[in-house]
C-alpha positions as CSV (number, residue, x, y, z in Angstrom):
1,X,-3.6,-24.8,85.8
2,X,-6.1,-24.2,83.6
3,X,-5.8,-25.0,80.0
4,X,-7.6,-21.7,77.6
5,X,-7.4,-22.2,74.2
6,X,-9.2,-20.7,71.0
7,X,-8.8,-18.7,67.8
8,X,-8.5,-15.0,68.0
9,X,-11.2,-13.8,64.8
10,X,-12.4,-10.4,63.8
11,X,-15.6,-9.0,64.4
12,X,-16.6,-11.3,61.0
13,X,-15.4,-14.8,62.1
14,X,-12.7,-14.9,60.6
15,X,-9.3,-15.9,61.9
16,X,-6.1,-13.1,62.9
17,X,-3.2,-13.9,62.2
18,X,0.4,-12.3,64.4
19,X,-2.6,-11.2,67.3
20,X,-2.2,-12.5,70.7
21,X,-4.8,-13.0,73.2
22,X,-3.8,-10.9,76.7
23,X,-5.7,-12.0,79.7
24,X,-6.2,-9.8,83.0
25,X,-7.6,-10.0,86.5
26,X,-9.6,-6.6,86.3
27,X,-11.0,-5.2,83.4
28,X,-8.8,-2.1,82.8
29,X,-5.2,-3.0,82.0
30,X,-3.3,0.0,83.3
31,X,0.1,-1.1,82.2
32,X,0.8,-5.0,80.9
33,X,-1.5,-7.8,81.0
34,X,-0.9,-10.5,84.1
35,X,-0.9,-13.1,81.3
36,X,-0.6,-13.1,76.9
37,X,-0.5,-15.8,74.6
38,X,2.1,-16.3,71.6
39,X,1.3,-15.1,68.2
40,X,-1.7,-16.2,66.1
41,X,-0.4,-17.9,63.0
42,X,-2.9,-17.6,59.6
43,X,-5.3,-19.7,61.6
44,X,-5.8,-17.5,64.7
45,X,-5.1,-20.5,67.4
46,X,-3.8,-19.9,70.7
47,X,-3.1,-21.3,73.5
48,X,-2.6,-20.5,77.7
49,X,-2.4,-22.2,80.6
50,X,-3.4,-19.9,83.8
51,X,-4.5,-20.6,87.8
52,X,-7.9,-21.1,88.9
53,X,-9.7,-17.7,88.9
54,X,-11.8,-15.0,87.4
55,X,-10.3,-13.2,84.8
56,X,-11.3,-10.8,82.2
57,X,-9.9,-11.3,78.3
58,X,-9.1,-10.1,74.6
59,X,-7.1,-9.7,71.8
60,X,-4.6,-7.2,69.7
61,X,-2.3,-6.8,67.0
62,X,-0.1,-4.3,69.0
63,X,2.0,-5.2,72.1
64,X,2.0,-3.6,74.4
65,X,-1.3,-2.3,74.1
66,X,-1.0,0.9,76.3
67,X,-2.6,2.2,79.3
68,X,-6.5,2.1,79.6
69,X,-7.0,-0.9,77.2
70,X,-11.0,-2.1,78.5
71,X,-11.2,-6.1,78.3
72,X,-15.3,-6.9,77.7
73,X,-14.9,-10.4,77.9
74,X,-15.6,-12.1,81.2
75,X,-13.6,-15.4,81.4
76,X,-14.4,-17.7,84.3
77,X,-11.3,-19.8,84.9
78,X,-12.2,-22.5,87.5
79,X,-10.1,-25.1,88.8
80,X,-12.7,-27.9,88.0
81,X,-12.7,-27.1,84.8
82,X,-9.7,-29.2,83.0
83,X,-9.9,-27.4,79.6
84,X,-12.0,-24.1,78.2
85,X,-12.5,-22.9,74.7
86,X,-13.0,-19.5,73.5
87,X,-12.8,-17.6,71.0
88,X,-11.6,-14.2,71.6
89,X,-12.6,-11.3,69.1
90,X,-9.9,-8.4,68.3
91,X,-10.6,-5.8,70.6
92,X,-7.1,-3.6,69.7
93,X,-5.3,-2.4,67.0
């Protein structure tokens, strides 16, 4: 497993709180994400732990999201790689 941790901020830098970060093998989610984080507290932290691959990622306020959500973020999860930061920026309401 790979450890994927961050702060979920808005298109400012600054943290989101009660977001979650949703994480997805392709970049369309057509109905729920394959994985999501917990809740952002005040600080925007999160956490997930997810199996070597290639995944796409981002963030919302709203769960579930609802069909067609587009994740911009590429996120290359390899199994090599022990930990990865990232901040993820709110992509949905």
């Amino acid at each position: 497993m790979v450890k994927v941790s961050g702060r979920v901020v808005d298109g400012e830098g600054a943290p989101v709180s009660s977001a979650y970060v949703l994480v997805n093998a392709t970049r369309e989610v057509s109905q729920l994400p394959d994985y999501v984080s917990g809740w952002t507290e005040e600080t925007g932290l999160y956490t997930l732990y997810l199996p070597p691959g290639e995944y796409f990622v981002g963030a919302a306020v709203t769960f579930p999201t609802g069909p067609g959500m587009k994740l911009e973020k590429r996120l290359p999860a390899v199994s090599s790689q022990s930990d990865i930061a990232i901040d993820v920026v709110l992509t949905a309401k």
